[in-house]
DOSEGU-443119 format. One record per residue: residue in three letters; x, y, z of N, C-alpha, C in turn. Coordinates in steps of 0.05 Angstrom, whole numbers, plus 5000, padded with zeros to 4 digits. Atoms other than C-alpha are relative to their C-alpha. Layout:
N
{aa Ala, n_u X, n_v Y, n_w Z, ca_u X, ca_v Y, ca_w Z, c_u X, c_v Y, c_w Z};
...
***
This chain:
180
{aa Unk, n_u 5016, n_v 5018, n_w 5015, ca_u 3858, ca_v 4495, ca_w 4341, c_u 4971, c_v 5000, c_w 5010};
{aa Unk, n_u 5033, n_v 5001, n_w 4993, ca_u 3780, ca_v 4495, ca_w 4343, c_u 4987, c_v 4974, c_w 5002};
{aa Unk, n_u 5006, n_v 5015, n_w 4991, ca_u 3745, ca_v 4450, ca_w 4376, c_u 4970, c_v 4991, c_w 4970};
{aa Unk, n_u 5009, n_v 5010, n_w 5007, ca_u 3695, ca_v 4403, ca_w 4336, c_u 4979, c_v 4998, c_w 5012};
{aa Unk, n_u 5024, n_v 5002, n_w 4984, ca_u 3617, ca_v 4414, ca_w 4345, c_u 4982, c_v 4974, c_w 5010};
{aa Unk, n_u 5007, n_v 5029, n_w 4983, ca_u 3587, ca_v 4359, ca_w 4383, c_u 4978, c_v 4984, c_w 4982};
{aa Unk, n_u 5018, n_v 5012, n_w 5018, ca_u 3546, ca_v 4310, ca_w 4346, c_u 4963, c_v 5003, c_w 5011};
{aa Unk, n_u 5042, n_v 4996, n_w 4984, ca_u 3459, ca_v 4321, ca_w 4363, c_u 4999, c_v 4967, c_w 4992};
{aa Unk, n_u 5013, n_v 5030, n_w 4998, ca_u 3452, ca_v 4246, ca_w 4380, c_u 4973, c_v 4995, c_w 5004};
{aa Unk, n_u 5026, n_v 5006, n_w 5000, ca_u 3389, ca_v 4214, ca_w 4370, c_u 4979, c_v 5020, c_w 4981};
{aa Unk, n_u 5019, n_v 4981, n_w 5003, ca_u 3362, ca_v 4263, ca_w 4331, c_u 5008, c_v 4998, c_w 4961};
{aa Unk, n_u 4998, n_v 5006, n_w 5029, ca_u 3360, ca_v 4246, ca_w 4249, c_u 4997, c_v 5031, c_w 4987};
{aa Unk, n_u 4998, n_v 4957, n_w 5019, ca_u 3377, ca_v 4307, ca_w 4194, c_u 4974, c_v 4998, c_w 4996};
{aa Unk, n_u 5027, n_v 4995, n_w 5017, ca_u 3311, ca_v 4298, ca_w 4162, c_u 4981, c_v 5013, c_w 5024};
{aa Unk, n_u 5017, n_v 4993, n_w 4979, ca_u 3272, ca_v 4307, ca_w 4234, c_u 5008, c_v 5034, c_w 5009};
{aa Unk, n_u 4987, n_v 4981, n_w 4987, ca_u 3319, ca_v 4373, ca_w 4254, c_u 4984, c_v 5028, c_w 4981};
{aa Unk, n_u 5008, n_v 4980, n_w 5014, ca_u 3286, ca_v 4436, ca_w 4241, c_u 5013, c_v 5026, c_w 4986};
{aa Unk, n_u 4982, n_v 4973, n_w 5012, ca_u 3339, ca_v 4477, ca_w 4231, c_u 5020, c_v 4997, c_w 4992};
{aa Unk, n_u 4982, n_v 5013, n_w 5024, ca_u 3373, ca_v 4439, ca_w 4179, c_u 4997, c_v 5006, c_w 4987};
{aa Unk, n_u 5000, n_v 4978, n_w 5027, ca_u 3384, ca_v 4472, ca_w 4114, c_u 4985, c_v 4985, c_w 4981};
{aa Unk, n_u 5009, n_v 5016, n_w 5019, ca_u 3362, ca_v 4407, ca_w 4073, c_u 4959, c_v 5008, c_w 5003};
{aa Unk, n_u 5032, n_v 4985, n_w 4989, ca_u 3286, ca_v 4436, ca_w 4102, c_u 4988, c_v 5020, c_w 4994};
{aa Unk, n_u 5002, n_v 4968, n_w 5008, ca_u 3291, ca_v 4507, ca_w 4083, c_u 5010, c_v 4999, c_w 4957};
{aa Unk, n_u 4990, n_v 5005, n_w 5025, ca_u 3300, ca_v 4516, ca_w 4007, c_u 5015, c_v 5034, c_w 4988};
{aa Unk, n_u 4971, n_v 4985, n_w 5008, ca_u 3345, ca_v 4575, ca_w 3974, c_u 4989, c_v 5021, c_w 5021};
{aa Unk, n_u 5002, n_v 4984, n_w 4981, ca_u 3358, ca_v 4638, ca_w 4027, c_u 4983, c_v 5026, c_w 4989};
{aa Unk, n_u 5015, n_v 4982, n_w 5011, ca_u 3318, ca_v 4677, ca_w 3980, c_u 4969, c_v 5001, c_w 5003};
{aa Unk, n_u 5018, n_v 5010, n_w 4998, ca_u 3259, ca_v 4643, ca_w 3985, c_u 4982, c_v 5002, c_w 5025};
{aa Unk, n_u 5005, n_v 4993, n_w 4971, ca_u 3255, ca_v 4652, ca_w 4061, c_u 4988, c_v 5032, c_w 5011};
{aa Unk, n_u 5008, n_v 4969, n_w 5002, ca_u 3233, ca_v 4728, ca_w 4051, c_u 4977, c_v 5006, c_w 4987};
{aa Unk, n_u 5030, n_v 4999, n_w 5008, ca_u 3172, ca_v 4752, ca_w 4048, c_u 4999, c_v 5019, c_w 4969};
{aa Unk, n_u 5003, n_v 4989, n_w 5033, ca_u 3146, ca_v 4773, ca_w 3983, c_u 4982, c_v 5028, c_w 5005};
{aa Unk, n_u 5012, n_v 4975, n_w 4997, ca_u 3127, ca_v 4840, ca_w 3967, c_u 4964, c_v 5001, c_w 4999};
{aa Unk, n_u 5024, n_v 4990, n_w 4998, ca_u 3057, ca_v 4870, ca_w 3983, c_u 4995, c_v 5028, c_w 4997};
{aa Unk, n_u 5002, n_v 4969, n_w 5006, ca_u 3027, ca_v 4937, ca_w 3963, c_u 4968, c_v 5000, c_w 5005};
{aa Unk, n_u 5035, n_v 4992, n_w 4994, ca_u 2952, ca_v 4969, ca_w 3981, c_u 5000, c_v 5021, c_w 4980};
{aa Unk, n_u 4992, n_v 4980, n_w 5017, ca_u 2972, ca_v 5028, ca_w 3933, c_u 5000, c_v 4999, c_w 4970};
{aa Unk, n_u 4996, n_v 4999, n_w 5014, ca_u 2988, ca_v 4997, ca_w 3880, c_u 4998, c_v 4964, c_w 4987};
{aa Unk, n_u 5012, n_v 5024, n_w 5002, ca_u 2964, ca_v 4938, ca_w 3841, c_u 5026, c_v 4974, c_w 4998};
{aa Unk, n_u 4975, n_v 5020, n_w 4994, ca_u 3011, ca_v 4865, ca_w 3850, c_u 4988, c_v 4987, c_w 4969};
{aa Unk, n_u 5008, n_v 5016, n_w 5019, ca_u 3015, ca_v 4815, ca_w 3794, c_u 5002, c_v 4976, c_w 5014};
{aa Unk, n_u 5007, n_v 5015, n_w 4983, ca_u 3000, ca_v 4753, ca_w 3829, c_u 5017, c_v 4962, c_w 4976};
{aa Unk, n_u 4993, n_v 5025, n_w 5013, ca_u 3035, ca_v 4677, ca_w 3800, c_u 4996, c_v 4973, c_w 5017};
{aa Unk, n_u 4990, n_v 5026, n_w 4983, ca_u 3014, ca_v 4606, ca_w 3824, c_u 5004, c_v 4978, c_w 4978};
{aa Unk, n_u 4993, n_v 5027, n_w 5018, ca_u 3039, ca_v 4544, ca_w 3790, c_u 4999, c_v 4977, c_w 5017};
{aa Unk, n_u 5001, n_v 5020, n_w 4994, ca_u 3024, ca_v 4481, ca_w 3795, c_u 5016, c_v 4969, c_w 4979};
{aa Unk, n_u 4989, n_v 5015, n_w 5011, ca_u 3064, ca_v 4418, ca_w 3770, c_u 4978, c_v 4981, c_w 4987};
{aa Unk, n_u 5021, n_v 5029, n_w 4999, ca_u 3006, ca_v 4371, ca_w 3782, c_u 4979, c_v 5004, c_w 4981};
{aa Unk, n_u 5027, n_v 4989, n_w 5022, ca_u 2957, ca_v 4416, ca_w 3731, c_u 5003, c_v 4998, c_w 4979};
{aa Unk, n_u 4984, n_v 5007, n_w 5027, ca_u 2974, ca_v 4372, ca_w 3671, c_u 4972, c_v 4981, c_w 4996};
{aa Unk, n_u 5023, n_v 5024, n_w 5021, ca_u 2916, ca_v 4323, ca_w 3634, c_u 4980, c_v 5007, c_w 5007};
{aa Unk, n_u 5025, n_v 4998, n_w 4984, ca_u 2859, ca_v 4315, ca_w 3678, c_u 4997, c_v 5016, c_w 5021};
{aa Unk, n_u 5000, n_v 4980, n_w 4964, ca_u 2875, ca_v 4363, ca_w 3737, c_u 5014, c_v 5028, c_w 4982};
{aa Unk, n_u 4990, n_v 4973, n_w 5012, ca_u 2896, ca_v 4422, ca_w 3678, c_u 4974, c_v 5019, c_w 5012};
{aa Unk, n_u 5020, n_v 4982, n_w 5005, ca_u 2873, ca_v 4482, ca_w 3697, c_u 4972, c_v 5017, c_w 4982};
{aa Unk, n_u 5016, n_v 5000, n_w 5023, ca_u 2837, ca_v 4496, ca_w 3637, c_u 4972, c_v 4992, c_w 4995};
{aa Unk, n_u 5024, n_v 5017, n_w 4997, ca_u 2789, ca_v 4437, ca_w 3647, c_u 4978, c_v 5019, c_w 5019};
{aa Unk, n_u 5015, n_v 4983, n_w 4990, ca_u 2765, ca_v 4478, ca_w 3708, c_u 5003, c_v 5033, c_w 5006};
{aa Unk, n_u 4991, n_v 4963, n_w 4991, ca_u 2772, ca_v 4552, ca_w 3691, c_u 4972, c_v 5018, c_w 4999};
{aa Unk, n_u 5015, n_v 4982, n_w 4987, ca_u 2705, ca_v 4574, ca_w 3709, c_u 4998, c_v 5005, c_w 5026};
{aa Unk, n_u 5001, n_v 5012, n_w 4981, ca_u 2706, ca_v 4534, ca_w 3776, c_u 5022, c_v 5024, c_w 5010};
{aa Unk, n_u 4984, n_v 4981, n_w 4987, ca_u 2772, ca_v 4575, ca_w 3788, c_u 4995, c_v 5029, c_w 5004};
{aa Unk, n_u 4995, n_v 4978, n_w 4991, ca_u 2758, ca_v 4637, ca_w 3772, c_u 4958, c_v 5009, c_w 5020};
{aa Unk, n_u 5018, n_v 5000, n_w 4986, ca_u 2690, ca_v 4631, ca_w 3809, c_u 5007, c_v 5002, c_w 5039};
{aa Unk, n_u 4980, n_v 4998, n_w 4979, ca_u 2735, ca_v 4613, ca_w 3871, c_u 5011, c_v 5025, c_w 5013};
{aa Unk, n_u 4993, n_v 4977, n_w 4993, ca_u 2774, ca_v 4674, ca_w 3865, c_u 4983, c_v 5027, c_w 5000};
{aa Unk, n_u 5015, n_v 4979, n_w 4987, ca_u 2722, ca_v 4726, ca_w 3852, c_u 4987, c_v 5001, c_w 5034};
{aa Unk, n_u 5015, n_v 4997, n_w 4970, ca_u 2679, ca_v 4700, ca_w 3907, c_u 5018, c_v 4999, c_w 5033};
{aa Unk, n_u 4978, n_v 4995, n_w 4979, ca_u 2748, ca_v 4708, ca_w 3960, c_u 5005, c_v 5030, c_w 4997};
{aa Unk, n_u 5004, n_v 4964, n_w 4997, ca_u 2755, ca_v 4773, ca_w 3931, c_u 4994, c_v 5017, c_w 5006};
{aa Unk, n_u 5016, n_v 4985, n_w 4984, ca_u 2694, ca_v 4794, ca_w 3952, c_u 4995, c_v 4998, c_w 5016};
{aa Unk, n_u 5006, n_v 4995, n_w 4974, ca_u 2689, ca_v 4772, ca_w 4016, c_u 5027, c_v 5011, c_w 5017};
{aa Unk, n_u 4982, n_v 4990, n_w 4987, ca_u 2761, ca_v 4798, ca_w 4030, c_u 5011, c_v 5019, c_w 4994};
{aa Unk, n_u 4994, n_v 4961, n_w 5013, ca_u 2759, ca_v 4867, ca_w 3994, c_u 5028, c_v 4995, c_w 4981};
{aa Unk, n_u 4972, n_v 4995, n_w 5019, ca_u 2819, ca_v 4851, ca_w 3943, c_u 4975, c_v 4998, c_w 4975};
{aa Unk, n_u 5000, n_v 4992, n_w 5042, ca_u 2809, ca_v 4882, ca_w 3866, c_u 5002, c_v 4982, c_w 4984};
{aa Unk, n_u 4985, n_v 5002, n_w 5013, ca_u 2819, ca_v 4837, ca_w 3822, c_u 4993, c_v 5008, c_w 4975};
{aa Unk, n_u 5003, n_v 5002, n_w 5035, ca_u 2828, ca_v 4854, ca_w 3742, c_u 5002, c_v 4995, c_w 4987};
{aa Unk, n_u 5005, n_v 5022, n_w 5034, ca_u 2844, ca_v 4801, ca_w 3700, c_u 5016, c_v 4971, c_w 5020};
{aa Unk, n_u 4993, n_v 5023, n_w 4993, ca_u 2855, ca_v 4731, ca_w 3718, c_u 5003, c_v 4979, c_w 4969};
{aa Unk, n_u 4985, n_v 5009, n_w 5028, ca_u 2906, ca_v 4690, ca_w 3659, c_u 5002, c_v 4968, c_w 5016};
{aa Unk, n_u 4991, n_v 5025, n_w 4996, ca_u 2896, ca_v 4618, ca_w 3662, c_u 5010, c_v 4988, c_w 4974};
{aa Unk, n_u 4974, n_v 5009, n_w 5024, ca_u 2954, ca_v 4586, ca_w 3625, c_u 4993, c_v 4966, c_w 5004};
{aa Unk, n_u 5007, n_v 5040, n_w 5007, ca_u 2931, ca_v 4499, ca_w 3641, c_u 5025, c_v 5006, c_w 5028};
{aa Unk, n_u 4994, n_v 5010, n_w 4970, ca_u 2991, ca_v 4493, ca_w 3697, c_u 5011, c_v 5020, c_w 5014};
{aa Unk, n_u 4995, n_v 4983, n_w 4982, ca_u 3002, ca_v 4557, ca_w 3724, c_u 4966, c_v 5029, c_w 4993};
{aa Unk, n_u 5017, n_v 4985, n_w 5019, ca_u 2952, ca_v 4617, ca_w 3732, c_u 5016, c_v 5042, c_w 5010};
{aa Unk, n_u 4983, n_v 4965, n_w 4999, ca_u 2974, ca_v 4704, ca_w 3731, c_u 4970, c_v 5014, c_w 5003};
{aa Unk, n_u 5024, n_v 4975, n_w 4994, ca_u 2924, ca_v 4752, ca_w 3770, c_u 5013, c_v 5017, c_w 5004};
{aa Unk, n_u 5007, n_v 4977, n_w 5002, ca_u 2920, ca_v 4817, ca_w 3766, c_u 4987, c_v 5008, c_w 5024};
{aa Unk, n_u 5021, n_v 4974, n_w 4979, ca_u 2904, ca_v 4860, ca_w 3839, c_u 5006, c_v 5021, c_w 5015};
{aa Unk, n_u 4985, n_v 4976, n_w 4991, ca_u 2899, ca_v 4902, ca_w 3881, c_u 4981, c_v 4996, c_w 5032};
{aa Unk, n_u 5009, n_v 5005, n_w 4977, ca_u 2888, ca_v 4897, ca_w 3959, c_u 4996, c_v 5026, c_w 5012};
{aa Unk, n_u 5015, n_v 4972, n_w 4987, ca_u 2846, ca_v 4946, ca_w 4008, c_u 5023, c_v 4995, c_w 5019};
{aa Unk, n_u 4985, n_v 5002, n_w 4970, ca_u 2886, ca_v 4921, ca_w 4072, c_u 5016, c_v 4981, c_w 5000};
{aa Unk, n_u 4971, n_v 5026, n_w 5000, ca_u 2956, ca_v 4877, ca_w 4079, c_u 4994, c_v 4987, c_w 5010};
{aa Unk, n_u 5010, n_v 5028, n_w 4976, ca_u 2922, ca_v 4839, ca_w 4135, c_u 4984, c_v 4976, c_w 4990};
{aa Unk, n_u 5007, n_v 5012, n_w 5011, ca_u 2876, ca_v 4816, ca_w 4086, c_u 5004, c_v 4973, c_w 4976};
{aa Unk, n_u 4973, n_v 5027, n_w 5011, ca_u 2930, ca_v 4777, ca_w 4040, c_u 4989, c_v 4981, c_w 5013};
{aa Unk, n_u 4996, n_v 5031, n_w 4989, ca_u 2935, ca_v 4719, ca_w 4081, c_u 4983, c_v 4979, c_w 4998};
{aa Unk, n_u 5022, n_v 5012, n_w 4991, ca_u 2861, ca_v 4701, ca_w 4085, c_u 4994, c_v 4986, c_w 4967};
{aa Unk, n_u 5013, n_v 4995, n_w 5021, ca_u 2846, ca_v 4710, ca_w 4011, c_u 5031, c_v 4980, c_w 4989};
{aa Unk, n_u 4985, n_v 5009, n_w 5013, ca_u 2910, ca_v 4677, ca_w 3989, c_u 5000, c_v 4968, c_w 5003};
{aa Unk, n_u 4994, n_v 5037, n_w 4988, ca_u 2903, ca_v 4608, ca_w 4029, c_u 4970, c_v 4996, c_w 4984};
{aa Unk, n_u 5023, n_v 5009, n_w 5017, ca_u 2837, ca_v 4614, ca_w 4007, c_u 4991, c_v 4993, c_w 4973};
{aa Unk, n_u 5002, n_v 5010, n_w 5037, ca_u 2842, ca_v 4611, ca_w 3933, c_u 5015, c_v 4978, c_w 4994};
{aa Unk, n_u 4986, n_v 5018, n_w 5014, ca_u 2901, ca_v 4565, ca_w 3930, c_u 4988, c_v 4974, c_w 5011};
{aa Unk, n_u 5016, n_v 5017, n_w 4998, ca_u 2853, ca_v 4512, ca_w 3976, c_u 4985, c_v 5002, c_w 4996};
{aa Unk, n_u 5026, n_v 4999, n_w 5021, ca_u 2793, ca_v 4524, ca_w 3937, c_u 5004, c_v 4987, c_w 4975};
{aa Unk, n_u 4993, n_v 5006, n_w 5032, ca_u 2835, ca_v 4512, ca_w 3874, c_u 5002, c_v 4972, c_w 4998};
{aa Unk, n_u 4987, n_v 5027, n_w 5005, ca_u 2867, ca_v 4454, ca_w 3891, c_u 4971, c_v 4975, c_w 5011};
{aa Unk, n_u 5033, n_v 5017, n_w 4994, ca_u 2790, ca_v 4423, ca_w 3928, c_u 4995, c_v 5001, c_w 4970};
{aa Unk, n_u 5012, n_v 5001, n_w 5024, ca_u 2762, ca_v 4442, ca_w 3854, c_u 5009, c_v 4982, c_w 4986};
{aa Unk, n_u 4990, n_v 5010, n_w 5018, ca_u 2809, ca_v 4410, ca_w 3817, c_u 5007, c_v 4964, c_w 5006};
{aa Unk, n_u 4997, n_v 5017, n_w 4989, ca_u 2805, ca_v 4354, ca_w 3868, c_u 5018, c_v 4985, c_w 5002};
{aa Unk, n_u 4968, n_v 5012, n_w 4989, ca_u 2876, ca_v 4334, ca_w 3888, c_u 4994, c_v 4992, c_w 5030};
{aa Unk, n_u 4990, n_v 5029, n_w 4974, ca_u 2888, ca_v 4279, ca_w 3942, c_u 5032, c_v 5012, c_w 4997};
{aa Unk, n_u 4977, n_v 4998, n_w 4996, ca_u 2947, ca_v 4294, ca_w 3974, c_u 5015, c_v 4963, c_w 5010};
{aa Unk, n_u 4989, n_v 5037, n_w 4987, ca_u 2984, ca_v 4217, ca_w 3978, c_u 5010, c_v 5002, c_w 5035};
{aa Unk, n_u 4995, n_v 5012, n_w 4969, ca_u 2994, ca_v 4191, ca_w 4057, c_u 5034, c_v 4998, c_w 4996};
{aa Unk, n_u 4961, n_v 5002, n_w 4999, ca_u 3069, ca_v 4181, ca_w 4037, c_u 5019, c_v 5020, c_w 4993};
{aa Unk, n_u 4986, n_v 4980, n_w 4999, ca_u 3083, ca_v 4236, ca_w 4009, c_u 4995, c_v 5035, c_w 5010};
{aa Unk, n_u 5013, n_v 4970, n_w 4985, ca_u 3082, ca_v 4318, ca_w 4035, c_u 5000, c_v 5015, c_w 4975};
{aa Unk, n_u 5008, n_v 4981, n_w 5021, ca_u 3078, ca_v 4342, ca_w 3963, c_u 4965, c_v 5011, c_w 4996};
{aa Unk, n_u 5022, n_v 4994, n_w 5000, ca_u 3018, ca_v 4385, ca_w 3961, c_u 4992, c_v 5009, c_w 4966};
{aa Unk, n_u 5010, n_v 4991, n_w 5020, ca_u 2983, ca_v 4414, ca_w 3892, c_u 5023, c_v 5020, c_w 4995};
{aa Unk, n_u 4984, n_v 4979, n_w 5016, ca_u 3022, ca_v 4478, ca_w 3886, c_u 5031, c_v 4992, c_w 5003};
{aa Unk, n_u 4967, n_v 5000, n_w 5002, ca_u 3100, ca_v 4475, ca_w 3859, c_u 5009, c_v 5018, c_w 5020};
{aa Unk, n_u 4979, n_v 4975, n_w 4974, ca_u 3127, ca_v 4541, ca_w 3909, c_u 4973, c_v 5018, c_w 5008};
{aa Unk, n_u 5032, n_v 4983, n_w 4989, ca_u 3084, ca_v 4594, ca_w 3942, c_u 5003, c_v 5022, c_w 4989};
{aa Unk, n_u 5012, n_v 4986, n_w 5022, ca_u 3055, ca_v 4646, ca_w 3902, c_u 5023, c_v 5019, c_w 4991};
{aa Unk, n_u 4973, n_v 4979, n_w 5007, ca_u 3102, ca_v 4697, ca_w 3872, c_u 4983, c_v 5020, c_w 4989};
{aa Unk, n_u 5010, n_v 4975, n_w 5004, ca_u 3083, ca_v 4770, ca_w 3871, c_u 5018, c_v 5017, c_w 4991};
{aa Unk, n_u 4978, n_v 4969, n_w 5014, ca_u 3106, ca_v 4836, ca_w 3843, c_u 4990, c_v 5017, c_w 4997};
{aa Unk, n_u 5017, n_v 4970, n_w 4992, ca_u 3083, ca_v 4902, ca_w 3854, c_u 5006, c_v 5014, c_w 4975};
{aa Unk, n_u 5001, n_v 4993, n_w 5021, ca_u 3060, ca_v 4931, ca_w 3791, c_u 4999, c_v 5042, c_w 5001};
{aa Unk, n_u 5004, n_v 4971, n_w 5014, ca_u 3071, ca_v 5009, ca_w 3775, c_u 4977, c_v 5006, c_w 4991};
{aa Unk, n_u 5024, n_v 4993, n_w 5016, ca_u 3012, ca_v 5041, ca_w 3746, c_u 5015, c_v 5016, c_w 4976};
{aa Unk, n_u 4990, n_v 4982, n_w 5026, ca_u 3024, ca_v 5070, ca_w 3671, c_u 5010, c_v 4980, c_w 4985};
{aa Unk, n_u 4977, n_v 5021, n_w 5019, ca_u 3076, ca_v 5029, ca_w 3632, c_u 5007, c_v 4976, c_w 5002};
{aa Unk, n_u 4987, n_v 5023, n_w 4987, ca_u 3095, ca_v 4975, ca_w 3682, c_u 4972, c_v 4986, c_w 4990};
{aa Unk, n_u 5021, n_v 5021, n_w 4996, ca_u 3018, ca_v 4958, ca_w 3689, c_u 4996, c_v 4997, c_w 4972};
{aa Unk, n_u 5004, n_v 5004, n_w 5020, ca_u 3009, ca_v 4959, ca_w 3606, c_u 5019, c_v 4984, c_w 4996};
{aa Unk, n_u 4983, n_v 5028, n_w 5012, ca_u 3069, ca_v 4911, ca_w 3599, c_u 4993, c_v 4977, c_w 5019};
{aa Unk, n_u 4999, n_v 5026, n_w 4986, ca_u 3051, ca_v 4862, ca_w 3646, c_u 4969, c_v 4992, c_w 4989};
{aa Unk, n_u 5024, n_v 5003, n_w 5017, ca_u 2975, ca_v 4871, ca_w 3612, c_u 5006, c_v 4980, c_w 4975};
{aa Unk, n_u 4994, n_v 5017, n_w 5016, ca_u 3004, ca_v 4851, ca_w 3551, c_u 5014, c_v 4968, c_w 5001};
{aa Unk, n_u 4989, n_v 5035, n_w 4995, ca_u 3044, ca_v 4793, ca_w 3581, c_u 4980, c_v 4980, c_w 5002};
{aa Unk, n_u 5025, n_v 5009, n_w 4996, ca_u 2981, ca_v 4770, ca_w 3602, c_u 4979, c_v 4983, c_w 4980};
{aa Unk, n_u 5013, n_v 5007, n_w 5037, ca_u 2955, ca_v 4771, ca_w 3530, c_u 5014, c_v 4980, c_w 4992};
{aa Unk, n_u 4983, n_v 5018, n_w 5024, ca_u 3007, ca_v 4734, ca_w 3505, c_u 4998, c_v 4976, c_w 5014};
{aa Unk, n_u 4997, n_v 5029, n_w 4986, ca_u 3000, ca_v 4672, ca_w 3560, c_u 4979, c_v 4996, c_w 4995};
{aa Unk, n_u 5029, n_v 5001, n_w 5008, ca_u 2929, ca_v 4673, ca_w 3541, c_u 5000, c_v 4981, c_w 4974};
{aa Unk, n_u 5003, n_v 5012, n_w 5027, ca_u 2935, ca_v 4670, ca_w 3468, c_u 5024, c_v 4968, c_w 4998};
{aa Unk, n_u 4975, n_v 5022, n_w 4998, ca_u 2997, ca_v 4609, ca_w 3490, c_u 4984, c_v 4977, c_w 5006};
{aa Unk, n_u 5015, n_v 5021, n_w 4994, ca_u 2949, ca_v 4568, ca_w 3526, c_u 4973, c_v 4998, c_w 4984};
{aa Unk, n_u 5030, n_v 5002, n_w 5022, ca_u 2887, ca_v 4570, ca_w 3474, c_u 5013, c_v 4995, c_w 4973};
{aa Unk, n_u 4981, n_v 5000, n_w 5029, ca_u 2948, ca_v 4554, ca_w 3417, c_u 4994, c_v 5012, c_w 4981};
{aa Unk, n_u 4992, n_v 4993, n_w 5023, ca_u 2938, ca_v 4606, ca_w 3377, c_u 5025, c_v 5012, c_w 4992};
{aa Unk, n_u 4975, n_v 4991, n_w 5012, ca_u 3007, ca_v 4635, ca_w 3375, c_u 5018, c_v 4975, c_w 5012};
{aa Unk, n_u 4979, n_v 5025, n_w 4996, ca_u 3070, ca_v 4583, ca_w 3384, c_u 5003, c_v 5006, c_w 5031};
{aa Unk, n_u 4991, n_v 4994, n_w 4981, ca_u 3100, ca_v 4583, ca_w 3455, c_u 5020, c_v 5019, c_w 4991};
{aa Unk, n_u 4974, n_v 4981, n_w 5002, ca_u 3155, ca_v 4638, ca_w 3473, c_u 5024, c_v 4985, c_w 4997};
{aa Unk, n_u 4981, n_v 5020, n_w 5015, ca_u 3207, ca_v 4574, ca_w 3469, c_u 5001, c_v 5002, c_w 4970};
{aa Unk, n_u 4997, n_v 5011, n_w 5040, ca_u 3201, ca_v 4571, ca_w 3385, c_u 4994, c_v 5022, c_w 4997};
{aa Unk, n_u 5006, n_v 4962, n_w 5016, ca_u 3190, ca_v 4652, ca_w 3375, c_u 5032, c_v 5002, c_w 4996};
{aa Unk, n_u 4974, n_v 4992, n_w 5004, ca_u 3254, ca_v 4671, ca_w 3345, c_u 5009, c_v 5026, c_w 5020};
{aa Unk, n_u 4994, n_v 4975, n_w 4983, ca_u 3263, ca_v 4742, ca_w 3375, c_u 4969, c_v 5009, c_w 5025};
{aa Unk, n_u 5013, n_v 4992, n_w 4969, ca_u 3239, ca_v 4761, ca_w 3445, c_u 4985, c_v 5033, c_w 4988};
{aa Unk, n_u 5000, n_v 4971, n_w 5015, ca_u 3227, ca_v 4832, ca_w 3407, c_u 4966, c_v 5001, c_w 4996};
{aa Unk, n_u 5010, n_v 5005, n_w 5012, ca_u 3172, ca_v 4810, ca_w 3377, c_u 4974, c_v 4988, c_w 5013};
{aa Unk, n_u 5029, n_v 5000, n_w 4980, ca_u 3124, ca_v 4787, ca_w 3431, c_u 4979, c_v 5024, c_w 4994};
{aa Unk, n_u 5021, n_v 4976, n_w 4987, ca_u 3093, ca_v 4856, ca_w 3445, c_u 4980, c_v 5011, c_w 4969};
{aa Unk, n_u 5010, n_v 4991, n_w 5018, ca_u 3074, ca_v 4862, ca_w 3377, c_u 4978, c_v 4968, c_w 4979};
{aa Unk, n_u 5021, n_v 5013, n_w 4999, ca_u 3041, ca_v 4792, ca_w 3369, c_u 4977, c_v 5012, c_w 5012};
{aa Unk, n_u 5023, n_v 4986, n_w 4976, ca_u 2997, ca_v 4819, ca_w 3431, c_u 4989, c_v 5015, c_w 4984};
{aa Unk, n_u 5014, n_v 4986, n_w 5012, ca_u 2978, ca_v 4876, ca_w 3391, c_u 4987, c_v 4992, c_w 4973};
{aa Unk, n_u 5016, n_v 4998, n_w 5023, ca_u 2956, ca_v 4847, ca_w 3329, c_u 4985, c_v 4978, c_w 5004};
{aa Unk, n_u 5026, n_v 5022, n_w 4991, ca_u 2908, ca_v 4790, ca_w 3368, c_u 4984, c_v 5019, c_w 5025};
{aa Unk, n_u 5013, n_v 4987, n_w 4981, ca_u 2886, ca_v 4844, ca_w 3420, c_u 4977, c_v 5011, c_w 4983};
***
């Protein structure tokens, strides 16, 4: 029979760092891909970027932010898609080391611009999760994710419906082409 692990007295779940309720899915815990080779598609979302704090309101302010990080930290970028509460760049980095600098730096630049107070009670900050990347192919990969691009564009400026109320998924790539 196996013995029963001892209780951590004095010491509350919420405080314990290496309690699972702290960490969120085991997927999540892994670093996200990076490439110098080859250009990433870049995703941050925000929950909080709804009425008065939509991105939209300030999308020069943002992408003023991101150029001027870009250039002081040598990342490419080629298209920056602001959708109101999330936004999709387009780059491409000189050096991996450089990531880190350029990434903290845009998402507190964004969230200063857009001037979010973080509340004293609570630890929710501006962004929903941390950024989500994906290492784009050159040729085919990077022309479909181009077009995706297009189409969150033309989503947030309402001229086409959202992808929710499009009947066929089919049928995206060929909206894109007849507003491109």
């Amino acid at each position: 029979m196996s013995r029963k692990q001892p209780a951590f007295h004095g010491f509350p779940k919420k405080e314990r760092a290496f309690s699972p309720g702290l960490r969120t899915t085991r997927a999540s815990r892994q670093y996200r891909p990076l490439a110098t080779k080859e250009a990433m598609h870049v995703v941050l979302r925000s929950d909080h970027a709804r009425g008065a704090k939509s991105l939209l309101k300030y999308d020069g302010v943002v992408r003023a932010v991101i150029a001027k990080l870009a250039k002081r930290h040598g990342v490419s970028v080629y298209r920056v898609v602001n959708a109101g509460n999330h936004l999709h760049i387009t780059l491409k980095l000189s050096k991996q080391f450089l990531w880190r600098g350029f990434i903290s730096g845009v998402t507190g630049g964004i969230a200063r611009a857009v001037q979010h107070k973080r509340d004293e009670n609570t630890k929710q900050g501006f962004w929903s999760s941390r950024p989500f990347t994906r290492i784009i192919a050159w040729g085919r990969d990077y022309n479909v994710v181009k077009d995706y691009h297009t189409l969150n564009q033309l989503e947030a400026e309402g001229a086409v419906p959202p992808r929710s109320q499009m009947l066929k998924p089919e049928r995206w790539r060929y909206v894109v082409n007849a507003f491109s």
